[in-house]
C-alpha positions as CSV (number, residue, x, y, z in Angstrom):
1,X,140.8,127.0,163.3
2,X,144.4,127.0,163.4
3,X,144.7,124.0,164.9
4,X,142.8,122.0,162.3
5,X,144.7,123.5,159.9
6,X,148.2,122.5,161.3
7,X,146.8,118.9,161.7
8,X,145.4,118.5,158.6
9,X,149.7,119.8,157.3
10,X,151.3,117.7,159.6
11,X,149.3,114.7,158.1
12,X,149.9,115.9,155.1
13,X,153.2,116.0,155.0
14,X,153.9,113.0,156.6
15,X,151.8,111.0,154.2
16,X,154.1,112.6,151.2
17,X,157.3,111.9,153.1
18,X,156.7,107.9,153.8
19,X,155.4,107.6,150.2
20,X,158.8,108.8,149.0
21,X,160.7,106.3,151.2
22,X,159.3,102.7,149.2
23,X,161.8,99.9,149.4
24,X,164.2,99.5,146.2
25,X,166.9,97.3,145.4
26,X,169.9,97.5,143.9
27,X,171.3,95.9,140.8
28,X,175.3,94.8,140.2
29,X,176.9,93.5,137.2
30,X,180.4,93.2,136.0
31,X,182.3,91.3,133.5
32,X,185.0,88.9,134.7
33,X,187.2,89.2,131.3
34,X,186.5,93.1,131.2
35,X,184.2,93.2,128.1
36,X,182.4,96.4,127.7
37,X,178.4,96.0,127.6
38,X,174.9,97.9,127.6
39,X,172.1,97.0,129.9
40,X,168.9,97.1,129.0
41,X,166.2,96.4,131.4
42,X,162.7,96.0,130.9
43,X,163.3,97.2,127.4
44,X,165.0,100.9,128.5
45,X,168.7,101.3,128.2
46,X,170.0,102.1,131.2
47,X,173.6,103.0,130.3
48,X,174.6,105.3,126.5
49,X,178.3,104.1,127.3
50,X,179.3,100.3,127.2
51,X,180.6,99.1,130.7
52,X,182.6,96.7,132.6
53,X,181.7,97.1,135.9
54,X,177.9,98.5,136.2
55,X,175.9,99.6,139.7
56,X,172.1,100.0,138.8
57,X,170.4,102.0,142.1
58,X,166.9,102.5,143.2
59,X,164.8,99.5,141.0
60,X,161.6,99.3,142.8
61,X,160.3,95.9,141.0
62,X,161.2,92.2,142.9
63,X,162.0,91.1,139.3
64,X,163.1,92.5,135.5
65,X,163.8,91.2,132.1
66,X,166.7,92.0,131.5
67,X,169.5,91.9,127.9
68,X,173.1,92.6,127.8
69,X,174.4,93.8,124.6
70,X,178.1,93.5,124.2
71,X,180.8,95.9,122.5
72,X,182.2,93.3,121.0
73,X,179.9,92.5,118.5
74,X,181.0,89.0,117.9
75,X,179.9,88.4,121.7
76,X,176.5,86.8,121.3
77,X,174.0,88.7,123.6
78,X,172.5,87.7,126.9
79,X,168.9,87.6,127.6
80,X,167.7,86.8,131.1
81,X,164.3,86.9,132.1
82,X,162.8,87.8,135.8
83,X,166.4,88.4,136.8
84,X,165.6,88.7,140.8
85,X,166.5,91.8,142.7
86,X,165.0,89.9,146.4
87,X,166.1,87.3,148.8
88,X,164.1,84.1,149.5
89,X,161.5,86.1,151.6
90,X,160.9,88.5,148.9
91,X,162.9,91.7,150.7
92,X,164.9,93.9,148.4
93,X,168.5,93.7,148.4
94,X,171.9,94.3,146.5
95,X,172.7,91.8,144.3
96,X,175.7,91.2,141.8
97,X,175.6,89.3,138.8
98,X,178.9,88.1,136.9
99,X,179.3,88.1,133.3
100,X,181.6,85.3,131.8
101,X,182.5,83.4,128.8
102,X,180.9,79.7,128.5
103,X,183.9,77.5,128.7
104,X,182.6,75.0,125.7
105,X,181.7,78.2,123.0
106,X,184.2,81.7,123.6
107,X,181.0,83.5,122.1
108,X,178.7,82.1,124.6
109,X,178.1,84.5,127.2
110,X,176.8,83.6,130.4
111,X,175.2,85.7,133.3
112,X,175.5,84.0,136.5
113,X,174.1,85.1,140.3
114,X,177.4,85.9,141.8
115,X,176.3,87.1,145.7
116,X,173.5,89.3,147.6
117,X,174.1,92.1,150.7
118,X,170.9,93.7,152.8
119,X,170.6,96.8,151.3
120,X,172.9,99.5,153.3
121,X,171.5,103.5,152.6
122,X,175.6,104.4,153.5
123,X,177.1,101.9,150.9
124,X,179.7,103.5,148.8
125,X,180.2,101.6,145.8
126,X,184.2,101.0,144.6
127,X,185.6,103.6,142.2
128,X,186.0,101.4,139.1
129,X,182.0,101.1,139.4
130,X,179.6,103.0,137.3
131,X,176.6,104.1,139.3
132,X,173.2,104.6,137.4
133,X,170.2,105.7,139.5
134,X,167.0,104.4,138.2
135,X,164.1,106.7,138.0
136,X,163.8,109.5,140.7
137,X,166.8,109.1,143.6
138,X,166.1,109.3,147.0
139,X,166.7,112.2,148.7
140,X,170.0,112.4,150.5
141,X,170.4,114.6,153.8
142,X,173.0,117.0,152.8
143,X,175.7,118.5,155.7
144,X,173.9,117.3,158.9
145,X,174.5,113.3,159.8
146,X,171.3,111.5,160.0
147,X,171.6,108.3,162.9
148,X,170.8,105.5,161.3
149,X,167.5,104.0,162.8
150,X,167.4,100.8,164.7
151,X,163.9,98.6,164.4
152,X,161.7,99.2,167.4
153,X,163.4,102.8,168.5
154,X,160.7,105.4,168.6
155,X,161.7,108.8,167.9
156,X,159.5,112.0,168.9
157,X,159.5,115.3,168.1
158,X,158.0,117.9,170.0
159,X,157.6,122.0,167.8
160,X,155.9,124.9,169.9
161,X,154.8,127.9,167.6
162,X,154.0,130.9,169.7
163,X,151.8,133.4,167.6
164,X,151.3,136.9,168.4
165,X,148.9,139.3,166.7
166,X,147.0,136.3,164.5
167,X,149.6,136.8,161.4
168,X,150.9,133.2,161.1
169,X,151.3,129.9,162.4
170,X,154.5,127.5,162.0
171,X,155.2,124.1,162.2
172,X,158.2,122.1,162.2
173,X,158.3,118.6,161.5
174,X,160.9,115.7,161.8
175,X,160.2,112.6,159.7
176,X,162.3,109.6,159.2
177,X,165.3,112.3,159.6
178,X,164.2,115.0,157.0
179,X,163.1,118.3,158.5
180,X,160.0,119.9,156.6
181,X,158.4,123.1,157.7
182,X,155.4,124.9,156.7
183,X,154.2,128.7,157.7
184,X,149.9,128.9,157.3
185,X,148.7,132.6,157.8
186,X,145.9,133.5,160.0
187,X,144.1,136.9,159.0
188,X,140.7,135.8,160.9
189,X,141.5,136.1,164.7
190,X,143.9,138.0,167.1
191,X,145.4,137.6,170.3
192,X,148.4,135.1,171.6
193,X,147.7,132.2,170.6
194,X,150.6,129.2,171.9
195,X,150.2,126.2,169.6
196,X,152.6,122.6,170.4
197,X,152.2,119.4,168.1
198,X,154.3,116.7,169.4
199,X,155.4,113.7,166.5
200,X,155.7,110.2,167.8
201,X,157.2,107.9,165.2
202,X,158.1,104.1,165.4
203,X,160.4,102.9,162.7
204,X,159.7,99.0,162.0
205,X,158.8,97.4,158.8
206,X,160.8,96.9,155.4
207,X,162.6,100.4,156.0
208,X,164.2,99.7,159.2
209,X,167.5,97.0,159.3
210,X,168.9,95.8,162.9
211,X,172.4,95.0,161.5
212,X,173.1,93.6,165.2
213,X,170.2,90.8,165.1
214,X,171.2,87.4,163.9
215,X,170.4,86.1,160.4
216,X,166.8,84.0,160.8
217,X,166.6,80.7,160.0
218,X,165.4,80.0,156.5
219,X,166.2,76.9,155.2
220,X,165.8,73.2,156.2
221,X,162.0,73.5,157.0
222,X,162.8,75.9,159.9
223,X,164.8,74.1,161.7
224,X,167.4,74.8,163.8
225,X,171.6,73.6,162.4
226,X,172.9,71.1,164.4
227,X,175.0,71.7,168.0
228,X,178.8,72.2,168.0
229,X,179.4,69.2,170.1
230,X,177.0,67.3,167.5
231,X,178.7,68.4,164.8
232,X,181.9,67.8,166.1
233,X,181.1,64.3,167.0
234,X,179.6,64.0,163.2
235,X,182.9,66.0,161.9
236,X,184.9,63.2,163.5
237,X,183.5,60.0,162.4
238,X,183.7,61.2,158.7
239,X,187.6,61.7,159.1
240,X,188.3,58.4,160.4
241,X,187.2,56.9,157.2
242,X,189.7,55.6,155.3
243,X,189.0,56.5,151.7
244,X,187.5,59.5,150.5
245,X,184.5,57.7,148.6
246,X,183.7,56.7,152.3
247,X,184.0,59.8,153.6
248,X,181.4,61.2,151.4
249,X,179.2,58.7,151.8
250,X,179.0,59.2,155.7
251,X,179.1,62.8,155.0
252,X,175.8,62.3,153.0
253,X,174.6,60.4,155.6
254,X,175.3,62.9,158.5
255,X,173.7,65.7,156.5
256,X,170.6,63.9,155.5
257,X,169.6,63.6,159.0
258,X,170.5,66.9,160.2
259,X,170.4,70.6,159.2
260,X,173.8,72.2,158.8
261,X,175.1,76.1,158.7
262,X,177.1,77.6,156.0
263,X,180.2,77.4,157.9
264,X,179.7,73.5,159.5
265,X,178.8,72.6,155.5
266,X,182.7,74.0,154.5
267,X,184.3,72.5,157.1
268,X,182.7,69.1,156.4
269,X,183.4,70.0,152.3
270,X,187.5,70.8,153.3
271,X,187.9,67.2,154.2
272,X,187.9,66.4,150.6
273,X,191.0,66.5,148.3
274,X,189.4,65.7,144.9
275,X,186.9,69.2,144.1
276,X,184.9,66.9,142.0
277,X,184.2,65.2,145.5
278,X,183.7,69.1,147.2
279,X,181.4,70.1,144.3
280,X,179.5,66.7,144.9
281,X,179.2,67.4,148.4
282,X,178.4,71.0,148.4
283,X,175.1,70.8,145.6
284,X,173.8,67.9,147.9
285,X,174.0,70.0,151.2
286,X,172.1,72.7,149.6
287,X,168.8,71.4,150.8
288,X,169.9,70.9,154.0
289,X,171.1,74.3,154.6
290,X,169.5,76.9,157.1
291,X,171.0,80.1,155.4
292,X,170.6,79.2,151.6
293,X,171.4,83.2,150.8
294,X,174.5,83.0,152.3
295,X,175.8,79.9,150.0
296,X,177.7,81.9,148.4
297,X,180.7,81.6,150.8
298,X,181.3,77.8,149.5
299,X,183.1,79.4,146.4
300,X,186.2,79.9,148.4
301,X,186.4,76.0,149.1
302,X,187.3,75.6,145.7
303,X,190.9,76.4,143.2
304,X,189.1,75.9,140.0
305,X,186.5,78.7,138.7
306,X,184.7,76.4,136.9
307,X,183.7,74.4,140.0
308,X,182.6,77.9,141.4
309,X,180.5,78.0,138.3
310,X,178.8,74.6,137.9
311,X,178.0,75.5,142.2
312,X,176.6,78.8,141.3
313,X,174.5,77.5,138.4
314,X,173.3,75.0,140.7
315,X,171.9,77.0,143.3
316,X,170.3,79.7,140.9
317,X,168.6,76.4,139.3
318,X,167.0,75.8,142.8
319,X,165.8,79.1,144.0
């Protein structure tokens, strides 16, 4: 009897504590001119007091409609509709949006995809951030350090309950790092009885991050970026041109026949002078591109913000 009892709790319990642990994402926007504004997603405000600099935790939906509603009231609002809170292969992460002013109309405000981070359970966001948690947090270990689990490690945890007399039984379970126990009283029988559960649990799935492992290929059909000494042959050739039109035109060439990295697309983009050439070069390498979510990095080739822009608008345009 006792024994389906404790069974029937440990399943119980570890049921309850999985369902608690669904994968979220988390939301970032700030302002780049400092103008105060309300969120409003999915039509709930999320913040009472106008912000610059706003950190939305725990959203549990792959997309939101989303408004901004400025301070300044002369600041026309934004609306943005399935604003995405996933990479390309739908997993949640922590994205940051920027808020700026169009450069054509000073009323105009624009919200524009600004970068996206795997979502870390230790990330501590700045200071000068305002942190909102959506709905119901998740429940933080408080005082003892919790290791951080590593895809394919299984952890076990072995309780033995020995019970004199036939007053109680109690188990002690570990699950995902959160201890839970649970005390079930047994008036019906008598005698010693020595009860052991043993908890094997494999942590894989959506839950589990091996920061270690390399990124996956994604883009370019699945194919793999070209090899440093083919890439530094290709690299090469495209500086011995002699004029820069030329140079991009054997650039384009290189790149249409090959799948490139992030890093391998700068270096080919920093052989330019003119950024009308760099921005040129940098929205037509986008397709051939095997780590799309990590385009971001090109906005450092680039002096003028509204380059960085035009780029950015580019590559939300094509997701």
């Amino acid at each position: 009897m006792i024994r389906k009892i404790t069974f029937s709790a440990l399943l119980l319990i570890t049921s309850l504590s999985y369902a608690q642990l669904g994968p979220v994402g988390h939301l970032t926007i700030f302002s780049e001119d400092g103008d105060k504004f309300t969120l409003i997603l999915n039509g709930e405000v999320i913040n009472d007091v106008p912000q610059t600099n706003l950190r939305v935790e725990d959203l549990n939906q792959p997309y939101y409609n989303a408004k901004i509603k400025f301070e300044d009231k002369t600041l026309m609002d934004i609306t943005k509709n399935n604003l995405m809170l996933t990479d390309v292969d739908g997993v949640f992460a922590d994205v940051t949006y920027k808020i700026k002013r169009d450069k054509n109309n000073k009323t105009k405000m624009k919200l524009n995809y600004f970068s996206s981070i795997p979502v870390q359970p230790d990330f501590i966001p700045p200071s000068n951030v305002h942190v909102i948690h959506y709905g119901q947090p998740r429940p933080v270990p408080v005082a003892v350090p919790v290791q951080q689990p590593v895809r394919g490690v299984t952890q076990t945890t072995t309780t033995t309950t020995t019970q004199t007399g036939g007053a109680s039984v109690g188990v002690g379970v570990n699950v995902g790092g959160v201890n839970m126990g649970v005390t079930i009283n047994d008036n019906m029988g008598g005698g010693a009885v020595t009860q052991t559960t043993t908890t094997t649990t494999t942590v894989g799935g959506s839950h589990a991050i091996d920061y270690d492992a390399p990124a996956p290929v994604r883009g370019c059909n699945g194919r793999s970026c070209m090899t440093p000494a083919n890439f530094n042959a290709a690299l090469a050739t495209i500086k011995k041109q002699s004029f820069e039109d030329t140079q991009l035109k054997t650039a384009k060439q290189v790149i249409a026949a090959n799948c490139l990295n992030v890093d391998q697309i700068i270096q080919i983009a920093n052989t330019f002078s003119f950024e009308d050439n760099k921005l040129e070069f940098a929205k037509f390498a986008y397709d051939y591109c095997i780590e799309p979510r990590n385009y971001f990095k090109l906005n450092g080739i680039f002096s003028f913000s509204s380059n960085v822009d035009e780029l950015s608008d580019y590559v939300q345009s094509r997701q």
